[in-house]
C-alpha positions as CSV (number, residue, x, y, z in Angstrom):
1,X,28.1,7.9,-20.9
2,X,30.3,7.7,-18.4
3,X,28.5,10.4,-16.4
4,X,25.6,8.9,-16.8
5,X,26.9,5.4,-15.4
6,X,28.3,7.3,-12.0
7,X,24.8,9.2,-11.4
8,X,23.6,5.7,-11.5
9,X,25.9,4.1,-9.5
10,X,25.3,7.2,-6.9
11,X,21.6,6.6,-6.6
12,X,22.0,2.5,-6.3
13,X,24.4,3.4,-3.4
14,X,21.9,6.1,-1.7
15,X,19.3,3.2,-2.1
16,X,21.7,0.4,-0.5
17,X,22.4,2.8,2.4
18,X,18.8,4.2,2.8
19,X,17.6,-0.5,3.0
20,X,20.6,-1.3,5.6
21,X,19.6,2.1,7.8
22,X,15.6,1.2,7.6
23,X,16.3,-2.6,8.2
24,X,18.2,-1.4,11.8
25,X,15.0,0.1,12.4
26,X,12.6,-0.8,15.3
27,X,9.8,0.2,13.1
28,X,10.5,-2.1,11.1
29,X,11.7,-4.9,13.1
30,X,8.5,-4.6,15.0
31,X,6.2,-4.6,11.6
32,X,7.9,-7.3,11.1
33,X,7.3,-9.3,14.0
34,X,3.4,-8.0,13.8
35,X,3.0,-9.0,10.4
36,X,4.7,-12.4,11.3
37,X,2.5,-12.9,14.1
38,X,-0.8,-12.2,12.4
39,X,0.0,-15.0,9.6
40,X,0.0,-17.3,12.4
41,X,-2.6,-16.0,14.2
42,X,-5.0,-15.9,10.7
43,X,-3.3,-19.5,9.4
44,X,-4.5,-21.0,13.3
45,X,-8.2,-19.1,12.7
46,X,-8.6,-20.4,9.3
47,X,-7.4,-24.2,9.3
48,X,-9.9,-24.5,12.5
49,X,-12.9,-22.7,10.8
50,X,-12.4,-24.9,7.7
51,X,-12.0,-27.5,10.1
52,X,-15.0,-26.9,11.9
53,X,-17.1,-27.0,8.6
54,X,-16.1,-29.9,7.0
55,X,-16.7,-31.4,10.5
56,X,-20.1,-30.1,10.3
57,X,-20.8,-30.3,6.6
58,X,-19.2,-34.1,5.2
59,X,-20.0,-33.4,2.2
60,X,-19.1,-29.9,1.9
61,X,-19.1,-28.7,-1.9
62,X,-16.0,-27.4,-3.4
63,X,-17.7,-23.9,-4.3
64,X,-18.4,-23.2,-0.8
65,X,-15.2,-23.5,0.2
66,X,-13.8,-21.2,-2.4
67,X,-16.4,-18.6,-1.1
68,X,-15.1,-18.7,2.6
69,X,-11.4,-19.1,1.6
70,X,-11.8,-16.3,-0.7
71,X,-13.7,-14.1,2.2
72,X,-11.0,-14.9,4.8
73,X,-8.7,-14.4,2.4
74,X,-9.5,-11.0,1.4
75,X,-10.1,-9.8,5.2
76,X,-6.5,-10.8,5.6
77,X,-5.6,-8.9,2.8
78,X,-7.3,-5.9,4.1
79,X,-5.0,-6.0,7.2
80,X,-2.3,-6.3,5.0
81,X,-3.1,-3.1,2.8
82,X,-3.1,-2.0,6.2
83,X,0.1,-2.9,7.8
84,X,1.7,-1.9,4.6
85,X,0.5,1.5,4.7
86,X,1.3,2.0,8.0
87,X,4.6,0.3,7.9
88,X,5.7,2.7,4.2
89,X,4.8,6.0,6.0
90,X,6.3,5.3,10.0
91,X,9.7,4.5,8.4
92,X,9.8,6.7,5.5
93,X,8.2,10.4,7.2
94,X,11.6,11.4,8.3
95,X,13.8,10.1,5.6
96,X,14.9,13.9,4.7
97,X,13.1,15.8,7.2
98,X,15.2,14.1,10.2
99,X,18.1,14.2,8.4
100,X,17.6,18.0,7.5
101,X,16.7,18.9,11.2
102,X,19.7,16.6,12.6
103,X,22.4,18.1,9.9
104,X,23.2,14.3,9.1
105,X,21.9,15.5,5.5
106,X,25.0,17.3,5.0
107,X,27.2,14.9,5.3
108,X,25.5,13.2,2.3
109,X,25.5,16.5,-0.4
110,X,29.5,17.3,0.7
111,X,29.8,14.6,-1.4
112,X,29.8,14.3,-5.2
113,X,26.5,13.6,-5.5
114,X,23.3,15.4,-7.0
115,X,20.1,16.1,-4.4
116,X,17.8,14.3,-7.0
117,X,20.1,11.0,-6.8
118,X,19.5,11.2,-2.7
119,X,15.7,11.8,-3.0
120,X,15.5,8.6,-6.0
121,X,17.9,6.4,-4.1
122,X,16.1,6.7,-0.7
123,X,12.9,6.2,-2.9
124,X,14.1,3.3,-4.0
125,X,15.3,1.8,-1.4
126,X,11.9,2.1,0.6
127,X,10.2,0.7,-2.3
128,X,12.7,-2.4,-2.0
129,X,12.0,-3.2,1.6
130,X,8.0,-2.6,0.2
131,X,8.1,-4.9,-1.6
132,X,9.7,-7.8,0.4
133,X,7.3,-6.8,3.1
134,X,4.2,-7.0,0.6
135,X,5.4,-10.4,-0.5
136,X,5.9,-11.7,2.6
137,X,2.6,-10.7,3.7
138,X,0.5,-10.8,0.7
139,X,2.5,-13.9,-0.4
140,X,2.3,-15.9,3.1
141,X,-1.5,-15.3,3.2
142,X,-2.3,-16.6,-0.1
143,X,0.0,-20.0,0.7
144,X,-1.6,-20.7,3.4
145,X,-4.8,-20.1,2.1
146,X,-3.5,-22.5,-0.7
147,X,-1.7,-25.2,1.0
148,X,-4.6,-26.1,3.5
149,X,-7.9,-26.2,1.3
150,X,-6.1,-25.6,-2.3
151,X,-7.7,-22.3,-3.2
152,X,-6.5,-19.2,-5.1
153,X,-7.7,-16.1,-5.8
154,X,-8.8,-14.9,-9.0
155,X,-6.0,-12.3,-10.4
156,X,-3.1,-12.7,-7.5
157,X,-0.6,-10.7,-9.6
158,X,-2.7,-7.9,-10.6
159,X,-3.8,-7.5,-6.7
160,X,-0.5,-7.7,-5.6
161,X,0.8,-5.1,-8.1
162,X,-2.2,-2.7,-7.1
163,X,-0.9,-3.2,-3.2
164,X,2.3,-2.5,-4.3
165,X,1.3,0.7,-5.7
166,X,-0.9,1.9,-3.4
167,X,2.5,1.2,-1.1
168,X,4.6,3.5,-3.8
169,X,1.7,6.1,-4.0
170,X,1.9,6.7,-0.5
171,X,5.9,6.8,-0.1
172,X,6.6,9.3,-2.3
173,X,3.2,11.5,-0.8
174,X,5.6,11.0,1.9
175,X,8.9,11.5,0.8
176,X,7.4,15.1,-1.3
177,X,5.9,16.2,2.4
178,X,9.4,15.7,3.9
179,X,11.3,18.3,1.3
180,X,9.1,20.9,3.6
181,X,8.0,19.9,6.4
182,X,8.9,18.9,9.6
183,X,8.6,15.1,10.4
184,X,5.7,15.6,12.7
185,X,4.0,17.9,10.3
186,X,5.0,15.6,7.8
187,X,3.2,12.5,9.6
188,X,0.0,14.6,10.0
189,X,-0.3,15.2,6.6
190,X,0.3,11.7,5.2
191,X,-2.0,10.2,7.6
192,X,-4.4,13.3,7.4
193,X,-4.8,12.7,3.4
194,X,-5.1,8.8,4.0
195,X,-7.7,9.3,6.6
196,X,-9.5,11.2,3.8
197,X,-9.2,9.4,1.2
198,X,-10.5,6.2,3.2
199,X,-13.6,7.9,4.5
200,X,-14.2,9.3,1.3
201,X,-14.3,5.9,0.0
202,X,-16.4,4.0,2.2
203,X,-18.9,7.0,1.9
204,X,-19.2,5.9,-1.3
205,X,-19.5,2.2,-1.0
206,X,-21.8,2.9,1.4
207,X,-23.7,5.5,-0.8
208,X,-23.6,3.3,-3.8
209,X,-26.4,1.0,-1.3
210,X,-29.0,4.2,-1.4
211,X,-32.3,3.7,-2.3
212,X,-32.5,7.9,-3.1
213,X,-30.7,8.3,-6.6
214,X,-29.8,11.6,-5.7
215,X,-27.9,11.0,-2.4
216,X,-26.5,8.1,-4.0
217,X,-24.6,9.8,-6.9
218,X,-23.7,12.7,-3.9
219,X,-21.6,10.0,-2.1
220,X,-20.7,8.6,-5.3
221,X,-19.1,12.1,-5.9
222,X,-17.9,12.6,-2.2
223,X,-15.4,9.2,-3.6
224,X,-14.7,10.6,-6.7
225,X,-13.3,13.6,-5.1
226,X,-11.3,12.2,-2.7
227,X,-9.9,9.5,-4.8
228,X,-8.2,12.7,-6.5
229,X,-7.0,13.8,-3.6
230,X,-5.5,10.7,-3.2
231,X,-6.3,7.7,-4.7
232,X,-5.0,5.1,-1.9
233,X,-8.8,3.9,-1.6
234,X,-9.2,3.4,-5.3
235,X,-6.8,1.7,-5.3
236,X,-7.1,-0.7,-2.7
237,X,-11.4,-1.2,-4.5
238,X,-9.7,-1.9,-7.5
239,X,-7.3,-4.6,-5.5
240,X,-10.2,-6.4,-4.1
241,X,-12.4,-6.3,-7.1
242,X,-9.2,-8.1,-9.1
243,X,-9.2,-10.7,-5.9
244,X,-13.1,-11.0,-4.9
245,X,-14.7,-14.2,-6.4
246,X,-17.0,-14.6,-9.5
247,X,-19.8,-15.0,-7.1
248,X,-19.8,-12.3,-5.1
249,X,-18.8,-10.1,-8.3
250,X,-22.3,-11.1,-9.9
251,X,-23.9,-10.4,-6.2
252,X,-22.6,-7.3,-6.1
253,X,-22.0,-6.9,-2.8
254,X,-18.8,-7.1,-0.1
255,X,-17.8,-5.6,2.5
256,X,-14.7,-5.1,1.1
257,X,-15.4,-3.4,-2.4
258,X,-18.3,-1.3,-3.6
259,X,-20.1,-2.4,-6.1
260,X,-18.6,0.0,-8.7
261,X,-14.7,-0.3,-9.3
262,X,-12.0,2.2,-10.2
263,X,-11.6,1.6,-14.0
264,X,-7.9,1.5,-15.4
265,X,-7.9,5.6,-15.7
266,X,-7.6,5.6,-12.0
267,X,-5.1,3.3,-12.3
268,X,-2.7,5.2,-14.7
269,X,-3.9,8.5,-12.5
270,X,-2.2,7.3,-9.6
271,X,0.8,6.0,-11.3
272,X,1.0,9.9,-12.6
273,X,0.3,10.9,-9.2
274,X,2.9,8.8,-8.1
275,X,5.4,10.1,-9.9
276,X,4.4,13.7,-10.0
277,X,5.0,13.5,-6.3
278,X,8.4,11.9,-6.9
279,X,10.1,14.5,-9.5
280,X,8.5,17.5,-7.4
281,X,10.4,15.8,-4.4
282,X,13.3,15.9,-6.3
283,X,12.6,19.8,-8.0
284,X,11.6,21.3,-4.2
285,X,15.1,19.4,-2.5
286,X,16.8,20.6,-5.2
287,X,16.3,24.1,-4.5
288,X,15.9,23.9,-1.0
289,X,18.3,26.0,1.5
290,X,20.0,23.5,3.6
């Protein structure tokens, strides 16, 4: 029990240290200021395009409005998916890979602590300052979307969750590569199997369009695929499906979403993914030579 208690403790401390060093980061400090700067930049655009149609239309009807809130509002979202992404893998790619080339790493196993606890508690305290950063984003959007025409989005938690994990997916994708790899290596890969996945996905969406049944179901497969590489893209359809009006859900068409969604079986697949890549982290830095 008591041992049990201390491993704990270690990997809570590993995670505290891991926050305070990211958060003196100027990768971070600059996302920061970026994503700061595009909630005023989109809360400016979208009070004066609202203005500018209830100036043009009196008598604008309420449905309308929720149709171009909730198309602003998932564009901003889209941005935000992307920030996030960018933001999880820039500060976490050298997390053990710097530290293993810089010999700062030993400094951490001298001490009485398991390699497992260091790879968990640097997880976890990336997946902290994720998930302020996703509800400051995610969350600012959606209030000011709300406070100036009184619009939400169908399903906010259940988009916000699938961000979140899309966010998680990709840090421990990242946090695996660095057991290995070098951090520039590291970087390539991450991106490299992102950059995949995201083509793959709006070859699909695309696809789905297809008059030819045949080359339809062939992109529809190119997704498939690549979703199982890595199913960032799935998860971010299955985000703005959650988040994409009743309207446009019947249409069947966005620019933001296919027309098909990833069902909840992708969803548990890349919360096993997730974690597969997590505990092989911890097995590979575990029997690494350092």
């Amino acid at each position: 029990m008591r041992g049990t208690f201390y491993k704990i403790m270690s990997t809570f401390i590993i995670a505290r240290l891991t926050f305070r060093e990211a958060a003196r980061r100027k990768i971070l400090l600059a996302a920061l200021l970026l994503g700061i700067l595009f909630l005023i930049v989109f809360g400016v655009g979208y009070h004066l395009i609202l203005g500018e149609l209830e100036k043009q239309m009196k008598f604008m009807p309420a449905i309308q409005i929720n149709e171009i809130s909730n198309f602003l509002l998932m564009a901003a979202m889209y941005v935000v998916n992307f920030l996030t992404v960018m933001m999880t893998v820039l500060t976490s790619v050298d997390t053990l890979s710097g530290e293993i080339s810089s010999g700062t790493i030993q400094t951490i196993i001298a001490k009485p602590i398991r390699r497992g606890q260091v790879v968990l508690g640097k997880w976890l305290g990336f997946a902290v300052m994720i998930t302020l950063y996703i509800l400051l984003m995610a969350g600012g959007v959606t209030a000011l979307v709300y406070v100036r025409s009184g619009y939400l989005p169908p399903n906010p938690l259940q988009t916000l969750g699938l961000l979140m994990l899309n966010a998680f997916l990709l840090l421990s994708v990242s946090i695996l590569g660095g057991t290995r790899l070098s951090t520039l290596a590291n970087g390539v890969l991450v991106f490299g199997l992102f950059g995949v996945a995201f083509i793959g996905g709006w070859i699909e969406q695309i696809g789905s369009f297809l008059p030819d049944a045949a080359t339809s179901q062939a992109a529809t497969n190119v997704g498939i695929v690549t979703s199982l590489i890595l199913p960032s893209e799935a998860l971010w359809k299955r985000a703005a499906h959650e988040m994409q009006s009743p309207l446009v859900n019947a249409m069947g068409f966005s620019p933001f979403a296919a027309s098909t969604y990833p069902s909840n079986v992708m969803i548990l697949y890349a919360v096993l993914f997730t974690a597969a890549c997590l505990l092989l982290a911890v097995r590979l830095f575990s029997r690494r030579d350092l």
